[in-house]
C-alpha positions in Angstrom: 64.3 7.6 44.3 62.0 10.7 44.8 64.7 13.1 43.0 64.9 10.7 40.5 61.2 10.4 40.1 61.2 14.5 39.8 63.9 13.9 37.1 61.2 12.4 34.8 58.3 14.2 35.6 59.8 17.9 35.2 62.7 17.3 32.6 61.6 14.6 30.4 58.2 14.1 31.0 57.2 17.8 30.5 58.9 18.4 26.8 58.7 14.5 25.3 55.4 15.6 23.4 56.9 17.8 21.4 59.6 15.7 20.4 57.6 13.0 19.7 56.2 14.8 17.2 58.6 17.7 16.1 59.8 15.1 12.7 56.9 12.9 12.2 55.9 13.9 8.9 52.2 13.0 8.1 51.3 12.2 12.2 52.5 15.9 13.0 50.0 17.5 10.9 46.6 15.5 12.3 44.8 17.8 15.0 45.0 16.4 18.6 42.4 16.6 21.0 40.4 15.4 24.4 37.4 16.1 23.0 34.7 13.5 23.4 36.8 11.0 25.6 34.5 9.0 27.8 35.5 6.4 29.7 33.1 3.2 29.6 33.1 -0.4 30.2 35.4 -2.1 28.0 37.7 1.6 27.6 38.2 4.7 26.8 35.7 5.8 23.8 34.8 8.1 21.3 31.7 8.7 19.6 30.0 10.8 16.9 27.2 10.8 14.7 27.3 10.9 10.8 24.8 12.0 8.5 24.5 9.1 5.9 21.5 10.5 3.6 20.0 13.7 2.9 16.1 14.4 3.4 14.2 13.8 0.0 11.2 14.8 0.4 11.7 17.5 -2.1 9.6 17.3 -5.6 8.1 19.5 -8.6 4.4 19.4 -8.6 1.6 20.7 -11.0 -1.4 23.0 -9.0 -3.2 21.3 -6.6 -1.5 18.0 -6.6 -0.4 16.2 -3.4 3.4 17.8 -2.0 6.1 15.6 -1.3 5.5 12.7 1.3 8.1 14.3 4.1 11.1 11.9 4.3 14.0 12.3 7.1 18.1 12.4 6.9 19.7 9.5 7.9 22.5 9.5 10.8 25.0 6.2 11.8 26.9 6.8 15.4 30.4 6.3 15.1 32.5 4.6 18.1 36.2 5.0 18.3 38.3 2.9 21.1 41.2 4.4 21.6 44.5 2.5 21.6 46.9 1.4 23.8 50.8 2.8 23.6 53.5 2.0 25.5 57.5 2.5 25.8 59.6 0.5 28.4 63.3 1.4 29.2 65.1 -0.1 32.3 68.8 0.9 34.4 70.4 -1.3 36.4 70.8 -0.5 40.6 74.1 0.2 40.0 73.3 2.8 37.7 71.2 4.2 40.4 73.9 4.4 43.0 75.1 7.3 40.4 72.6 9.2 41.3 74.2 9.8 44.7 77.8 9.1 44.2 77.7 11.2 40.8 74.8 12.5 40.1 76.1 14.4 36.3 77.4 10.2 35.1 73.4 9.4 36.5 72.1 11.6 34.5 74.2 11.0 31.5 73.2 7.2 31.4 69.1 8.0 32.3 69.1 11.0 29.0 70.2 8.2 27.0 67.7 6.1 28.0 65.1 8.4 27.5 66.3 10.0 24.2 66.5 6.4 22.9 62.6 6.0 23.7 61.4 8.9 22.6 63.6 7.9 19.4 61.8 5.0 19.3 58.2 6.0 20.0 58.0 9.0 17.4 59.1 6.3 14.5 56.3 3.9 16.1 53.7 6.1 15.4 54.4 7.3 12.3 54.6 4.0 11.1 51.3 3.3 12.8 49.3 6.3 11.1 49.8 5.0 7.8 49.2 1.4 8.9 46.4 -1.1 10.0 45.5 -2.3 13.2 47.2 -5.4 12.4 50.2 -3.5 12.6 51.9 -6.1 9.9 55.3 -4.5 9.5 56.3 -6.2 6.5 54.9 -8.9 4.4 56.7 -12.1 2.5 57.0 -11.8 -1.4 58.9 -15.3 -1.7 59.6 -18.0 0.1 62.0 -17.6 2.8 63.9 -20.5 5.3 63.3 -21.2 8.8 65.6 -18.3 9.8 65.1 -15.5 7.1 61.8 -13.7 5.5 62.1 -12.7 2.2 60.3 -9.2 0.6 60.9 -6.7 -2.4 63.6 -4.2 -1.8 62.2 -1.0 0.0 59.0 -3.2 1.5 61.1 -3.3 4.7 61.2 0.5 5.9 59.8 -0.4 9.1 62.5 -2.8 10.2 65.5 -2.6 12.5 68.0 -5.0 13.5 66.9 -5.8 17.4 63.4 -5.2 16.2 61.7 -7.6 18.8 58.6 -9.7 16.4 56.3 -11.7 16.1 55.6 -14.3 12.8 52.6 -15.0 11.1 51.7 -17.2 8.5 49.2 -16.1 5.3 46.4 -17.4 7.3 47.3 -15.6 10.0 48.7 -18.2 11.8 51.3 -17.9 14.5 54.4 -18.8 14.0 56.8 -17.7 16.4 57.2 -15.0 19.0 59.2 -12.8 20.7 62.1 -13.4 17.9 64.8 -10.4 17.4 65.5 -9.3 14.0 69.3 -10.1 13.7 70.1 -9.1 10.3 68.6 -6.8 7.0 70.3 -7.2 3.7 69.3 -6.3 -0.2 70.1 -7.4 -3.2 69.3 -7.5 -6.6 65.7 -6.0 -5.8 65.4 -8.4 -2.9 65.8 -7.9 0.8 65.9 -10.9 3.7 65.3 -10.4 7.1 67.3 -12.5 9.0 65.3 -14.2 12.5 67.2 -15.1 15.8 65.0 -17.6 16.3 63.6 -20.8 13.8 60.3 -21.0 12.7 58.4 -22.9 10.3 60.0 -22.0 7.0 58.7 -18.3 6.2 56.5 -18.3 2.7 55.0 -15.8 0.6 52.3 -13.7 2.6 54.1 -14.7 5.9 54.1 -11.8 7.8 56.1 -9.9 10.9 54.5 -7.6 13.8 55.9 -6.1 17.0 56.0 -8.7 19.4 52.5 -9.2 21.2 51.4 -6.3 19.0 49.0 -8.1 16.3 45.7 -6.5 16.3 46.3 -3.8 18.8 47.8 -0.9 17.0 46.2 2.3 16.4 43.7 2.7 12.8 45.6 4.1 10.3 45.2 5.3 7.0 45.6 1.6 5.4 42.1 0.8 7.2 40.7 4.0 7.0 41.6 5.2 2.8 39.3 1.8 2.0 36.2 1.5 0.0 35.2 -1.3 1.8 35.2 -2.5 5.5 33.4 -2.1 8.5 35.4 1.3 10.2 34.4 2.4 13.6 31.1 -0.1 13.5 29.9 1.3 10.6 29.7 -0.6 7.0 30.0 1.1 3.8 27.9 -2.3 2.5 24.9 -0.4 4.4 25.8 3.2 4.4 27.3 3.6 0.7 28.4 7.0 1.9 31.1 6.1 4.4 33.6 5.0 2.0 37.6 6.3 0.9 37.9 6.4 -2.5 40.7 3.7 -4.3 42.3 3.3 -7.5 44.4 0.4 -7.6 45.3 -1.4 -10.9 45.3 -5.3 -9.6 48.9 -5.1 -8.5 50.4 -4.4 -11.9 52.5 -1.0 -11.0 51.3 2.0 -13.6 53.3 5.6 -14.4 52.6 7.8 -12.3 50.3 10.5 -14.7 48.5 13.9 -13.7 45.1 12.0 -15.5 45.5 9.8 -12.6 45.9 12.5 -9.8 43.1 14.8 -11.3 40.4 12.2 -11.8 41.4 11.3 -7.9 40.8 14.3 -6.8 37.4 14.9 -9.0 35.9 11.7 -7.6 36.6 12.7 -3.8 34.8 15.8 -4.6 31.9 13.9 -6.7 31.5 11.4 -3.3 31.0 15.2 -1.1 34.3 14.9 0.6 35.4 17.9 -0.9 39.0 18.8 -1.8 42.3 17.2 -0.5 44.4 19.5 1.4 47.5 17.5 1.0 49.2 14.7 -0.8 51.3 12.2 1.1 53.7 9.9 -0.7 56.8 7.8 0.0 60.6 9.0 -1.8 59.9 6.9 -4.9 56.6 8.0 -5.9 57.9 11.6 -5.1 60.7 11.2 -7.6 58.3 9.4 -10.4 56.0 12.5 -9.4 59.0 14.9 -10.0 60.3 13.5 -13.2 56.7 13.8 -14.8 57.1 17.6 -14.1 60.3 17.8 -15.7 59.4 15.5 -18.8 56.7 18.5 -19.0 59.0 21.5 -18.5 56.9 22.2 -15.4 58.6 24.5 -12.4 60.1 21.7 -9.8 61.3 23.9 -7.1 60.2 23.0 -3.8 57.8 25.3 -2.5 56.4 25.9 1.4 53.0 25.8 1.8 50.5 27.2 4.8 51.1 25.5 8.0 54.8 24.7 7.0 54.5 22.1 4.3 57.4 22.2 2.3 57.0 20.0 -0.8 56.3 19.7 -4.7 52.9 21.0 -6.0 49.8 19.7 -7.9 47.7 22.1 -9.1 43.8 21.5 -10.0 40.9 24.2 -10.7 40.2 24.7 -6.7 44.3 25.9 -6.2 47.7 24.1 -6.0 47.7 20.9 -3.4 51.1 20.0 -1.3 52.4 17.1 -2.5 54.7 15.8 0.4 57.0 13.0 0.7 57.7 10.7 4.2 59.8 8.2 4.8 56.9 6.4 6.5 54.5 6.3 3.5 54.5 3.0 1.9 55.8 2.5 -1.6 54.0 2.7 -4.7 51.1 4.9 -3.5 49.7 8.3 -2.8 47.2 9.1 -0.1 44.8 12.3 -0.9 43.9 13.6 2.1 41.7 16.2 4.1 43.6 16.9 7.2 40.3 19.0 8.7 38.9 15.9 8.6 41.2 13.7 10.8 42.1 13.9 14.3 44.2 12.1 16.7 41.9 11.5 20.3 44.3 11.1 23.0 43.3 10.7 26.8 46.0 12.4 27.4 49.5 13.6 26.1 52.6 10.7 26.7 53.1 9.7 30.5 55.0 8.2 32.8 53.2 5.5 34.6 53.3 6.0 38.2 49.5 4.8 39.5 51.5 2.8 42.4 53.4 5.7 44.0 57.0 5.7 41.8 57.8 5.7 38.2 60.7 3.3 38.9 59.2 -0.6 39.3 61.7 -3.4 40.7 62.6 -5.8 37.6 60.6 -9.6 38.2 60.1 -12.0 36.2 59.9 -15.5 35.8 63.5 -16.0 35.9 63.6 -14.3 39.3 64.1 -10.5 41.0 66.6 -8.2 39.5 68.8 -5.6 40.6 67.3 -3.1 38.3 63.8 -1.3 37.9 62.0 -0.3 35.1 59.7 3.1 34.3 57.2 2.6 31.1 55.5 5.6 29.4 51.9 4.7 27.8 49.5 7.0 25.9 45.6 6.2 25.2 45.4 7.3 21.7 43.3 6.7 18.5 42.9 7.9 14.7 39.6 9.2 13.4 37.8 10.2 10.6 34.7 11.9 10.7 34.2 12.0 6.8 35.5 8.6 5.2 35.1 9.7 1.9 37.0 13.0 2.1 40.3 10.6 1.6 41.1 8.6 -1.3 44.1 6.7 -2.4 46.0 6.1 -6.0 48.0 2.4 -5.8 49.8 0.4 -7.9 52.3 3.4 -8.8 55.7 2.7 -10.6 58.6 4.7 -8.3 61.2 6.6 -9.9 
C-alpha cells in the first residue's frame, strides 16, 4: 500500500495541475493564486475592499467664498468562500494484488483511472467558470416525459451519457436524484436527454445538475457578467458601481453586428472598467462573427495574440481584441472580458486526500464492505472579480 501510495503522490499527483489545465480554454488564462486565503469559521475565505465612490469634495469658487465641505471615498469589503472540488475513482483488491504479482498490468489499470479523472475534472471546471453556482447543466425548452428532458439542439454541451444528476423542477424543486444519463439524441433542432430513472414528467424550465451538486459549484462568469445581484455580499442595488455590463435583447436572437461589439466595449469603458482584454465565445457565435468579416471583405486569418491566444480579431480605437472561441462557452453569447481583473483563489493546487494516513480508503457503504478502496482528489477553489464592471456580456446572438 505504501508503494502504491508513493505511486500517486510522485507520479500523478505531482504533474495533474498542469493537465488539468493544459486545454481548458477560458479557465487556463485566469491568474491563480494563495493570496489572501484565511481560514475562518464557516471556511476558507477571501476578502478585499473596493472603492465604490470617489471623494467629491472638489468645487469652483469665486474669492473669498467658503471651499468645498471635505467629503470621503466610499469602500465595500468583498468576501469570497472558496469552493469545494472533488474527483473519486476506485480499483477493486484484486486489482491491487497486481501490484505485487505484476506490478507493469497494476499500473496500467491505476493510469487509466487516473487519466480518466483528470479527463474528467479539467472538463468540470471549465464548464464551471462560465457557469453559476447552481451549476444547472442544462435547462428544459419543452415538455419532456417521465424518462427524457427535452432542450434546443447545442443547449446540451455539458452532458455525457453516465453523467450521474440530479432533477429540478422550474421552481426549483427536487425531482429526482442520483439518476444516470442513459442516452443524448438530436433532431430536427431538438435534443432529449434520456433518464435511468422516472421522475415526475420533465417540463419546460426543468432543470439537471451533478448529483448532490446544486448550489455548490464555483461563481462563474453567469453570476459574475450580471448587472444585477448580490456578488460576494455586495449589491449593485446599493453600490451602483459594482455591476457587469449586459445587452440582452428579451430572448429574441439578433445578427451578430460590429455596432453591437463596439458600443459593448464603449460602455465597459464609460462604467471605468477599462478595456476588455479578450472576447470569449462558443463555435456558433464565432462562425456568425467570422462570416460578418467576410460579408465585409475583412482579413479572416487566424491570428496569435500575446500570451498564446490564437483566435479571430476585433479591432476598436485602443488596439485589436482576441476574439476566442471554447467549446465551454454557451451559445448565443459573447463575454467581454478583463482577464487582469479575475483570479482563481485556490488553497492549494489539486490533492490527493490522505488526512487519515493512506490515499487508498476501504469501500463501505450501506450495502455493506467491499473488496475494493477508493482515493478522492479535492481542491478548495473560487472565482473572483475585483472590478465587476470591467466585464460585460452581448446575449441574445444568432449563431452561424
Amino acid at each position: 500500500m505504501t508503494t502504491v501510495d508513493n505511486i500517486l503522490k510522485e507520479v500523478y499527483e505531482s504533474g495533474l495541475n498542469d493537465q488539468l489545465q493544459s486545454e481548458v480554454t477560458a479557465y487556463t488564462r485566469i491568474e491563480k493564486t494563495s493570496e489572501g486565503v484565511t481560514h475562518e469559521v464557516g471556511g476558507k475565505y477571501v476578502r478585499f475592499p473596493i472603492r465604490t465612490k470617489r471623494n467629491h469634495g472638489i468645487g469652483a469658487r469665486n474669492e473669498n467664498e467658503a471651499l468645498p465641505t471635505p467629503q470621503t471615498q466610499s469602500y465595500d469589503s468583498a468576501q469570497v468562500k472558496l469552493k469545494y472540488l472533488y474527483g473519486a475513482i476506485e480499483l477493486t483488491g484484486q486489482t491491487f494484488e497486481l501490484a505485487d504479482k505484476n506490478f507493469q498490468a497494476f499500473a496500467s489499470a491505476l493510469d487509466q483511472e487516473i487519466s480518466g479523472m483528470k479527463e474528467g475534472l479539467k472538463k468540470d471546471v471549465g464548464r464551471q467558470f462560465y457557469g453559476t453556482t447552481a451549476g444547472k447543466l442544462v435547462t428544459a425548452t419543452g415538455a419532456g416525459t417521465t424518462t427524457t428532458l427535452v432542450t434546443t439542439d447545442g443547449a446540451a454541451i455539458y452532458l455525457e451519457v453516465g453523467m450521474i444528476v440530479d432533477c429540478f423542477t422550474a421552481a426549483d424543486g427536487a425531482n429526482g436524484t442520483g439518476i444516470e444519463i442513459t442516452g443524448l439524441s438530436s433532431s430536427a433542432g431538438t435534443t432529449t436527454v434520456t433518464l435511468g430513472t422516472a421522475v415526475t414528467a420533465t417540463a419546460t424550465g426543468a432543470y439537471l445538475t451533478r448529483a448532490s451538486s446544486k448550489g455548490k459549484e464555483m461563481t462563474g462568469l453567469g453570476d459574475i457578467v450580471q448587472s444585477s445581484g448580490l456578488l460576494y455580499n455586495i449589491n449593485p442595488s446599493t453600490s451602483a458601481v459594482w455591476a457587469s455590463s449586459v445587452d440582452s435583447n428579451g430572448g429574441t436572437n439578433r445578427v451578430v453586428t460590429e455596432g453591437l461589439m463596439i458600443n459593448m466595449v464603449d460602455t465597459i469603458r464609460r462604467k471605468g472598467g477599462g478595456s476588455p482584454t479578450v472576447i470569449f465565445c462558443g463555435l456558433g457565435v464565432r462562425r456568425a462573427y467570422f462570416n460578418l468579416l467576410v460579408q465585409q471583405r475583412r482579413i479572416t486569418n487566424t491570428q496569435e495574440f500575446t500570451g498564446g491566444f490564437k483566435g479571430l480579431a476585433f479591432t476598436v480605437d485602443s488596439g485589436e481584441i482576441p476574439l476566442i472561441s471554447d467549446l465551454d462557452c454557451p451559445g448565443n453569447l459573447m463575454h467581454f472580458l478583463n482577464e487582469k481583473e479575475l483570479k482563481v483563489y485556490k488553497a492549494g493546487d489539486w490533492s490527493f486526500m490522505n488526512r487519515d494516513g493512506s490515499n487508498w480508503q476501504r469501500k463501505i457503504t450501506s450495502a455493506g464492505s467491499f473488496d475494493a478502496y477508493t482515493a478522492t482528489l479535492f481542491e478548495y477553489c473560487e472565482i473572483g472579480t475585483h472590478r465587476r464592471n470591467s466585464h460585460g456580456k452581448i446575449a441574445d446572438l444568432t449563431e452561424g
